[in-house]
VMD Tcl script that draws the C-alpha trace (Angstrom):
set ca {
  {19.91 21.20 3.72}
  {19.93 18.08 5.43}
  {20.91 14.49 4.14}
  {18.57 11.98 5.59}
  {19.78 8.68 6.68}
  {16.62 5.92 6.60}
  {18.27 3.66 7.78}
  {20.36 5.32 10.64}
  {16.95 7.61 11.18}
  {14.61 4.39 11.86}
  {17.24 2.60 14.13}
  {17.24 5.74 16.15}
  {13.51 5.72 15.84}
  {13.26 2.02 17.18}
  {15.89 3.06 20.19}
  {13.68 6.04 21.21}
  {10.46 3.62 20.66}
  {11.45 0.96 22.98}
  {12.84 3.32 25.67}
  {9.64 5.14 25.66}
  {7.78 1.88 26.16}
  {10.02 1.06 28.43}
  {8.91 3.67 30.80}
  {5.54 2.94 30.06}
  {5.94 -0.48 31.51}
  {6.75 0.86 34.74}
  {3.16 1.64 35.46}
  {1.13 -0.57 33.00}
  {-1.12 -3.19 34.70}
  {-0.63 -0.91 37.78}
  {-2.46 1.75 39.48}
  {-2.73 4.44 36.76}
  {-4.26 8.19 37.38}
  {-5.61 9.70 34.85}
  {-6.78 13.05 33.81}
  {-8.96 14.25 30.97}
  {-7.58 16.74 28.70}
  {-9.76 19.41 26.86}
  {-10.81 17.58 23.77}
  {-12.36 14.95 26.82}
  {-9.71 12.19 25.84}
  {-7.40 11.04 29.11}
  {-3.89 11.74 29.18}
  {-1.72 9.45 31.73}
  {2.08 10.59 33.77}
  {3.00 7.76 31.63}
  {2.15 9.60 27.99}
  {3.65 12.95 29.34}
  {6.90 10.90 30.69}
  {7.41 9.00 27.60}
  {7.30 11.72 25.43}
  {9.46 13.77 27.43}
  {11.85 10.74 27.28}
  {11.79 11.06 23.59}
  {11.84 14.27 23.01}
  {15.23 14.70 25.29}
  {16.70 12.15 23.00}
  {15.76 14.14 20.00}
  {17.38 17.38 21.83}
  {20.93 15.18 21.99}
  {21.28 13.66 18.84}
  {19.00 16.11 15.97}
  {19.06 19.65 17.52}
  {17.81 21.01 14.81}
  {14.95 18.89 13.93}
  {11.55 19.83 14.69}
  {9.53 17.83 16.82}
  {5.28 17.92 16.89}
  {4.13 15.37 19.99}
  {0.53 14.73 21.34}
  {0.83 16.23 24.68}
  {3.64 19.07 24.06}
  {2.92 20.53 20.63}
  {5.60 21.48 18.22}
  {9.08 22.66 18.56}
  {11.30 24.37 15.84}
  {7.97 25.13 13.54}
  {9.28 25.59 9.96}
  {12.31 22.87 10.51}
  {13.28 21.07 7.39}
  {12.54 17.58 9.12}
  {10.68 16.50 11.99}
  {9.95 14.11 14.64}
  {6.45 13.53 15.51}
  {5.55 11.39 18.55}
  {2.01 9.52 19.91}
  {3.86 8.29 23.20}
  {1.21 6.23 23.72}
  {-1.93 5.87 21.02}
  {-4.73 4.14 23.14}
  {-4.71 5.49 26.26}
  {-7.77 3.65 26.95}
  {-6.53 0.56 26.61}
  {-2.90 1.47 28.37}
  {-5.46 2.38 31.95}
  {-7.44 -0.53 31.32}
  {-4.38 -3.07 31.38}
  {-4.96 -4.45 28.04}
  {-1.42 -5.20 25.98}
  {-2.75 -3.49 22.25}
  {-1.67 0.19 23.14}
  {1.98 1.44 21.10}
  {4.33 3.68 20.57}
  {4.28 5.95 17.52}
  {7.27 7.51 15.98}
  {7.87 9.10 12.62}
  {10.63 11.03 11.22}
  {8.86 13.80 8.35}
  {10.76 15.15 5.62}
  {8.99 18.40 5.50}
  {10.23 19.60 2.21}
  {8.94 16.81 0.65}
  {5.82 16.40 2.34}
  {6.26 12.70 3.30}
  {7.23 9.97 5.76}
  {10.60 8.71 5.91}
  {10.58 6.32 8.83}
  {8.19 4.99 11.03}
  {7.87 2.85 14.09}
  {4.53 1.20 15.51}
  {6.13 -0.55 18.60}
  {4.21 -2.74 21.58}
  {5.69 -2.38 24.72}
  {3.85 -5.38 26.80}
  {3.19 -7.60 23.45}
  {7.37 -6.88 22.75}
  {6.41 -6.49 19.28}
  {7.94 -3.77 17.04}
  {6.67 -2.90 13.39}
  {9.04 -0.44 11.31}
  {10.00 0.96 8.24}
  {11.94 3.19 6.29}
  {11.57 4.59 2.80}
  {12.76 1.45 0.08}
  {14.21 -0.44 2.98}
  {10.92 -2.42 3.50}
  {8.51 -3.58 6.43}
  {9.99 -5.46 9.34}
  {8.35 -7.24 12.25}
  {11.15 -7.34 15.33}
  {13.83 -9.01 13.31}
  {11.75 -10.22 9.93}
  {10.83 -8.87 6.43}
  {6.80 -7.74 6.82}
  {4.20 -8.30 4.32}
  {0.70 -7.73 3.18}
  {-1.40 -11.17 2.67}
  {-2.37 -12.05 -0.20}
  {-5.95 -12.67 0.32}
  {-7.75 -11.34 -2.75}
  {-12.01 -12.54 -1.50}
  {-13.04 -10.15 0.92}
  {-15.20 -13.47 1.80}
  {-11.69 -14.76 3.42}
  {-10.86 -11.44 4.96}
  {-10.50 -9.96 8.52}
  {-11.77 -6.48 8.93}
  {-10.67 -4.23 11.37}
  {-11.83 -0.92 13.42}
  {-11.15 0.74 16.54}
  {-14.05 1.56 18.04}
  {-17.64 0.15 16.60}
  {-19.91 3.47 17.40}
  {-17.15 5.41 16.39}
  {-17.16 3.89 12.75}
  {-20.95 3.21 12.72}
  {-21.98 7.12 13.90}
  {-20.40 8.38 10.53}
  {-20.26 5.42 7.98}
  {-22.56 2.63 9.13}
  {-23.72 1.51 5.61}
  {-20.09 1.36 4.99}
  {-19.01 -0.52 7.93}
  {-21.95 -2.75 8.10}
  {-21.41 -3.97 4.25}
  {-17.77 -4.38 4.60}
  {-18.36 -6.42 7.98}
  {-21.42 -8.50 5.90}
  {-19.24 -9.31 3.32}
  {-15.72 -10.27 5.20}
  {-15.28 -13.65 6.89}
  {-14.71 -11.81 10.16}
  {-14.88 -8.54 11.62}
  {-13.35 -7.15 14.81}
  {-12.63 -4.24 17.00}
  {-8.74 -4.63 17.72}
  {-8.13 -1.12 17.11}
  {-6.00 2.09 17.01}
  {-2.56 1.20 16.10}
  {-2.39 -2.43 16.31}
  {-5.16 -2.98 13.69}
  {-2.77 -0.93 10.96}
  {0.37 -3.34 11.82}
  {-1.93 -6.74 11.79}
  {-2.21 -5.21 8.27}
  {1.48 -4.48 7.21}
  {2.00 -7.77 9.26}
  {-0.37 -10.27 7.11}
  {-2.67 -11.02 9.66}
  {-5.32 -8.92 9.06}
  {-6.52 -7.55 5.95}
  {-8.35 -4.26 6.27}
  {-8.20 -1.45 9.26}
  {-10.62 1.31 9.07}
  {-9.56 4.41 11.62}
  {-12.38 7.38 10.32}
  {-10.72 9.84 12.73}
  {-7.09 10.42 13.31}
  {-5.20 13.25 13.87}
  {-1.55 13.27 12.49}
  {0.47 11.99 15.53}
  {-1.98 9.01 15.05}
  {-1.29 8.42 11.30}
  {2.02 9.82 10.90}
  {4.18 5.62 10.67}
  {1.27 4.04 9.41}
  {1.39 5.18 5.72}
  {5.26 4.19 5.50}
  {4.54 0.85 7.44}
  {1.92 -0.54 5.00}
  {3.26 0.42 2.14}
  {6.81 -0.61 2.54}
  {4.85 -3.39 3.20}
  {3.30 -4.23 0.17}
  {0.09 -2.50 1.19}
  {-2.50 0.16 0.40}
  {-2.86 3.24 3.15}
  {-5.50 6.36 2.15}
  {-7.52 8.70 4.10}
  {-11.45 8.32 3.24}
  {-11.27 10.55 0.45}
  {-8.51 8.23 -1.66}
  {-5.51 10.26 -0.81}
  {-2.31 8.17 -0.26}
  {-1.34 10.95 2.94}
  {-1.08 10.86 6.60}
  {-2.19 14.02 6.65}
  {-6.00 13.25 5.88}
  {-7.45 13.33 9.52}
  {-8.79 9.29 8.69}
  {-7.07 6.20 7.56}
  {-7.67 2.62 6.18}
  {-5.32 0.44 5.49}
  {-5.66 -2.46 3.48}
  {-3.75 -5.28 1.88}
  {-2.89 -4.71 -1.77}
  {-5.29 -7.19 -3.65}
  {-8.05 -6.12 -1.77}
  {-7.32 -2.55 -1.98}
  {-10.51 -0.91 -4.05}
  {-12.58 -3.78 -2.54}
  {-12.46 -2.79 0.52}
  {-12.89 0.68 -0.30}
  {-16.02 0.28 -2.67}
  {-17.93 -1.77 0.15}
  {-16.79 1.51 2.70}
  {-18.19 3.83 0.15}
  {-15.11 5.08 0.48}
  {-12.58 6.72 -2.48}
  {-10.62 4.10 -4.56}
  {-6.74 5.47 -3.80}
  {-5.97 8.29 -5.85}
  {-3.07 8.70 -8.36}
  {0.38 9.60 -6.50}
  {1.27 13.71 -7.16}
  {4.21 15.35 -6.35}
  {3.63 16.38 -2.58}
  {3.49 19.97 -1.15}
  {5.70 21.39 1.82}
  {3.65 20.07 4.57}
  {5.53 21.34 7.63}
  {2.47 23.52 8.97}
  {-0.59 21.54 10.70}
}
mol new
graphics top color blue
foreach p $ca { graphics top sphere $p radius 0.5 }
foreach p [lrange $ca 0 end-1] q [lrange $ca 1 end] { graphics top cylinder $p $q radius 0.2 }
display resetview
């Protein structure tokens, strides 16, 4: 059985994160082909290379550890802790030259069913967002926390992708967006770290698959924050995700229609999905 070093796992997670983006700098703002995978969403050289990157990092230093990446699947299936990797989580954005696409890392503790590190890192914004379990938020080099707005009058609401949200919870969306000071569309990963970073209050995601969610939980709550699926659970695992600061937390959620977060249970060997 495996100790597991937070803090010596996230550092590691933050070296692979920024070499990864490193390499997807080479081609960003560039001429970029694309092809479209068979779910319909585009896949770049760049996502394939960077994950590749990591996961030949992974092979040196944790042989044994699983790994489960967007675009090559899962290694060691049944490993006691794994890697899982979103070399680059909006794609759309990355082709389109705009700076809000990142790098997702997390380290999973599968006999315990949760996160123990996470990185959300920006290569062309050179921000990083990262945590590890009881060693807190940080942005780059500083501590990271929640705001502490508590009217959803002075809040900024997030989503990725307006038709997205509004084709499966438009009441929801449109109430929450009525009632907050400002809504936007600054999506995928970067909404969930303006959260854990205090300069957003609320990100709604209402489809993600795990590569997607796996840092964010860890991020905003080691941050101070609130992270569920739609359905209240406090897991990464829940195919949807809204983040929120912590005073605003059921507020946000009751406007959604959305489940208040449920009470934390002891969680279930989750190394299968």
């Amino acid at each position: 059985m495996h100790k597991v070093d937070h803090h010596k796992s996230l550092q590691f997670a933050v070296e692979m994160a920024h070499a990864a983006g490193d390499l997807t700098l080479r081609t960003f703002q560039g001429e970029v082909a694309t092809e479209r995978k068979p779910d319909r969403t585009l896949v770049t050289a760049a996502d394939r290379g960077a994950e590749m990157l990591c996961r030949d990092m992974i092979e040196k230093r944790f042989p044994d550890y699983g790994i489960l990446g967007e675009e090559f699947g899962e290694t060691r299936p049944g490993a006691e802790l794994r890697w899982i990797l979103d070399p680059i989580d909006g794609t759309n954005s990355y082709v389109r030259g705009v700076p809000l696409y990142g790098v997702l890392i997390a380290l999973e503790d599968c006999r315990a069913g949760k996160v123990v590190a996470g990185v959300i890192h920006f290569p062309a914004l050179g921000e990083t967002v990262s945590a590890a379990a009881g060693a807190g938020c940080w942005w780059n080099d500083r501590r990271a926390a929640v705001s502490g707005v508590s009217d959803l009058d002075s809040a900024l609401v997030l989503t990725t992708d307006a038709e997205r949200v509004l084709s499966r919870h438009r009441e929801g969306w449109e109430r929450l967006g009525d009632r907050a000071e400002l809504a936007r569309t600054w999506g995928d990963c970067y909404g969930h770290a303006l959260v854990a970073t205090g300069r957003a209050e609320a990100m709604v995601d209402p489809v993600l698959a795990i590569w997607d969610a796996a840092p964010l939980q860890i991020v905003v709550e080691e941050a101070g924050g609130v992270y569920t699926d739609w359905d209240g659970g406090r897991s990464y695992r829940g195919a949807s995700g809204i983040s929120t600061n912590a005073a605003l937390a059921d507020a946000v959620r009751d406007a959604l229609g959305a489940a208040r977060p449920a009470p934390e249970l002891p969680a279930a060997d989750s190394r299968r999905g």
